[in-house]
C-alpha positions in Angstrom: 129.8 111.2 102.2 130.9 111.9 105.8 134.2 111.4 104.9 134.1 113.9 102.2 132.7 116.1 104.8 129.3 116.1 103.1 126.3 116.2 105.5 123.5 113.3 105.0 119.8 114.1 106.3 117.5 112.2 106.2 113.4 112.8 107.3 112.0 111.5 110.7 109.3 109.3 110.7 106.6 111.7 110.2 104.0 109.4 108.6 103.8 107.0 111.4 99.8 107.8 111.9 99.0 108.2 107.9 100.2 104.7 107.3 98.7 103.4 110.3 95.3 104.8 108.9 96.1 103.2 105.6 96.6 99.7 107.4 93.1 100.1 109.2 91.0 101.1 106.2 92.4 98.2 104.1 91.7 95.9 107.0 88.2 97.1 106.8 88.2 97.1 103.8 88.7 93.5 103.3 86.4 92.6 106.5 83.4 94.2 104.5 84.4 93.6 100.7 84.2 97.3 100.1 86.2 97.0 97.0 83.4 94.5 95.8 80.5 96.0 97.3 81.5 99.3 95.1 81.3 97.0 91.8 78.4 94.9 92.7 76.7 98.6 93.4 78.0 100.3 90.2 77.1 97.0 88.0 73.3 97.9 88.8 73.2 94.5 90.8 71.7 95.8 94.0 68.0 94.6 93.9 67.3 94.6 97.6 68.7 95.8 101.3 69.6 92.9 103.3 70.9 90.6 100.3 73.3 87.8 100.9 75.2 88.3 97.7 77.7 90.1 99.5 78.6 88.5 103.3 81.7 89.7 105.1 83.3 89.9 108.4 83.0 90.9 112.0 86.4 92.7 113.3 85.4 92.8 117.0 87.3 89.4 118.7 88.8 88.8 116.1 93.0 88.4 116.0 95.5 90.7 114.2 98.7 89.3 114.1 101.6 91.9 113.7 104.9 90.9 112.0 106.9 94.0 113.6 105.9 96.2 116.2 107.4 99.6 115.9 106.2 102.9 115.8 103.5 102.4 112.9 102.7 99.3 114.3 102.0 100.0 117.8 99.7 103.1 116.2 98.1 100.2 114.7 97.8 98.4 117.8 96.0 101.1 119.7 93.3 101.3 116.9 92.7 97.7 116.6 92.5 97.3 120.3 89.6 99.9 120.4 88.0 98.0 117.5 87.7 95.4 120.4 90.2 93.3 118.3 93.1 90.9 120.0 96.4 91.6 119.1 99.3 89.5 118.8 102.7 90.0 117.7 106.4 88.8 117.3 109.6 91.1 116.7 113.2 91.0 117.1 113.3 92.8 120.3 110.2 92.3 122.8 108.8 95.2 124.0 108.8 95.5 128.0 106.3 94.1 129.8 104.6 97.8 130.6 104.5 98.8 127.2 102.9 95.2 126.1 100.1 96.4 128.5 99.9 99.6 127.6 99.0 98.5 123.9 97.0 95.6 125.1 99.4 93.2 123.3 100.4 89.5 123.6 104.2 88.7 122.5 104.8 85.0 120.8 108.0 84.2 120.6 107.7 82.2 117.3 106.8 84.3 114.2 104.9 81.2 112.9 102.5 81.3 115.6 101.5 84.8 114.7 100.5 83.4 111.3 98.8 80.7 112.5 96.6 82.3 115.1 95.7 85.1 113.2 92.4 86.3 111.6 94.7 89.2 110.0 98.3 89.7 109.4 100.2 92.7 109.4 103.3 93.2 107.7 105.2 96.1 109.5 108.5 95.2 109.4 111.4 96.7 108.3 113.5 95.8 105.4 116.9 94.5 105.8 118.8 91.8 104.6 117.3 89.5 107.3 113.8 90.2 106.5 113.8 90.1 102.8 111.6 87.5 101.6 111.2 86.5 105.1 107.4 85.7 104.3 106.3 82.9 101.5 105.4 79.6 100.6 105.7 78.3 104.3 104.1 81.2 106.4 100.7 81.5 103.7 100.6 77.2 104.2 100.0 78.1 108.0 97.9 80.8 107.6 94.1 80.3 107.8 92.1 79.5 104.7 90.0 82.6 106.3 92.8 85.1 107.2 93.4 88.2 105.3 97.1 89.4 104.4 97.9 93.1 104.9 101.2 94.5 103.3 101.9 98.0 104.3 105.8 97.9 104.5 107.8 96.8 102.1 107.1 94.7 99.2 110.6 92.3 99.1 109.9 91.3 102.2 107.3 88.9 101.1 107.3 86.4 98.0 105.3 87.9 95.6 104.5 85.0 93.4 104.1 82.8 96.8 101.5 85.0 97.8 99.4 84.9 94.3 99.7 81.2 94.5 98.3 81.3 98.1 95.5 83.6 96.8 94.4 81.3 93.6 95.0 78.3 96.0 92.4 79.7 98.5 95.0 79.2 101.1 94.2 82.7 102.5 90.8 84.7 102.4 92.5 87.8 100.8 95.3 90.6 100.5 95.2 94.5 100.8 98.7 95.7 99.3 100.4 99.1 99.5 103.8 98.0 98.2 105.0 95.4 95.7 108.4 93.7 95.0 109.2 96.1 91.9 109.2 99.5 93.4 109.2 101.7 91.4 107.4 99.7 88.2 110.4 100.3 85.8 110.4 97.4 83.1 108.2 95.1 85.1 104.7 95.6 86.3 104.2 96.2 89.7 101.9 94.4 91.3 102.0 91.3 89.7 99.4 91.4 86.9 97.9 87.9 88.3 96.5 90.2 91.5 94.3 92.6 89.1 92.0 89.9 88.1 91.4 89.0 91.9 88.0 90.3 93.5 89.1 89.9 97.0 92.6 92.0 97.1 92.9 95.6 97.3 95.4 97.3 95.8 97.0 101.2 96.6 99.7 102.9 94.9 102.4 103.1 97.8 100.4 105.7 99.2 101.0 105.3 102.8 102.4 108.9 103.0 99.6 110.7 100.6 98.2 112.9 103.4 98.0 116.6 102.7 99.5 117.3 105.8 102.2 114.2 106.0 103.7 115.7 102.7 103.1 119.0 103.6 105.4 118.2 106.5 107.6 116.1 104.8 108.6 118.9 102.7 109.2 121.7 105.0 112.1 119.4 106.7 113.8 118.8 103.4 114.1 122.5 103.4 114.8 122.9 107.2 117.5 120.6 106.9 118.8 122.7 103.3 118.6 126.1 104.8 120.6 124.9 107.4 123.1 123.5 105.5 123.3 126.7 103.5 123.9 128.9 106.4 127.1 126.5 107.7 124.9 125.6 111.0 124.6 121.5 111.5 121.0 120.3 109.8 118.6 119.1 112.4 117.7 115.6 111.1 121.7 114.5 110.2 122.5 110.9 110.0 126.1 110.9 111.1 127.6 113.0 113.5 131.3 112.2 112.2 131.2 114.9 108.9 131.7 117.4 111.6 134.7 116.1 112.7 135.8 115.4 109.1 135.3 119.5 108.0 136.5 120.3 111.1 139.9 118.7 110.6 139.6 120.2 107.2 139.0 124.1 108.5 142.5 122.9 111.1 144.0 122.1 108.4 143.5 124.9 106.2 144.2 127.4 108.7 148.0 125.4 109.5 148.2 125.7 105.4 147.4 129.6 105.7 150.0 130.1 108.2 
């Protein structure tokens, strides 16, 4: 496109806090079985307050282990730490030391110790051809048979079928999902139809950005970025800089061709 002379834009990262709030209510939401508390309730099971039929978790001390760190994750840093919960993580490029403390992080420098250690993993990283199915077989084997896995990113980044084996296995405790490996479910289902039968995953619709206010948002700097382009002025959110050089050789040259 840029060398057509055709401007790209894309959207800044305005969903950054939605998805982080996404994140955080499926981690609590696996911690205290909401999902299955809802169905026990609405089977007419409840008999009395203070049952054991439905034990779950404490979050505060516990470890959440993050598989990325960026700006979603980091959100989701801040809002575990004040859940009194320890946070570990591993990325491609450490964060400086005054940021780490500013977050109240700890850095491991080996991905597999982030599995290992933690009570629940995050999946917040992006999706390239290094990360695709980064996570599977290997990384739910070292995982504990208690720990809860939390896919918010991308769904090709993990092992779909690895992961429903590691559920039925009892390897891990549990899943909350946002996204699936077929995205969007066009000839094959999406999640995997093993995960609907499972009491202790969640499952959401891709619905990290379904805020009033994040779409809301979203949609005024698709148009932003169209007027602009309408009026001949440079869109605020373009992705290469070069398609101005490109129509601007393009006016030169039509302007030699006119004289």
């Amino acid at each position: 496109a840029p060398r057509r002379g055709i401007p790209v834009t894309n959207i800044p990262h305005v969903i950054g806090r939605t998805t982080c709030d996404l994140t955080m209510a499926i981690l609590l939401g696996l911690a205290w079985r909401i999902v299955e508390a809802d169905a026990f309730t609405r089977a007419g099971k409840f008999r009395q307050e203070q049952s054991m039929s439905l034990m779950c978790e404490s979050i505060t001390g516990k470890t959440v282990g993050m598989i990325g760190l960026g700006e979603i994750g980091q959100h989701i840093a801040l809002r575990c730490r004040a859940f009194e919960m320890n946070v570990i993580y591993n990325k491609r490029n450490r964060l400086d030391a005054a940021r780490e403390a500013e977050l109240g992080v700890e850095w491991r420098d080996n991905m597999h110790d982030v599995f290992r250690e933690a009570d629940f993993l995050v999946v917040m990283a992006k999706y390239t051809e290094e990360t695709h199915l980064m996570i599977g077989a290997r990384q739910f084997d070292l995982m504990k048979p208690t720990a809860y896995f939390i896919n918010t990113a991308r769904g090709r980044i993990v092992d779909e079928p690895a992961l429903v084996k590691a559920l039925r296995d009892k390897k891990i405790a549990g899943a909350g999902l946002d996204v699936y490996w077929c995205e969007p479910p066009v000839g094959e289902p999406a999640p995997s139809p093993e995960l609907f039968d499972m009491p202790n995953v969640i499952l959401t619709p891709h619905i990290g950005s379904a805020t009033w206010e994040s779409r809301r948002q979203m949609a005024q700097l698709c148009a932003r970025n169209i007027v602009a382009m309408i009026k001949g002025e440079r869109p605020p959110d373009l992705m290469d800089e070069s398609v101005y050089e490109v129509i601007a050789q393009k006016n030169a040259l039509s302007q030699i061709g006119t004289q």
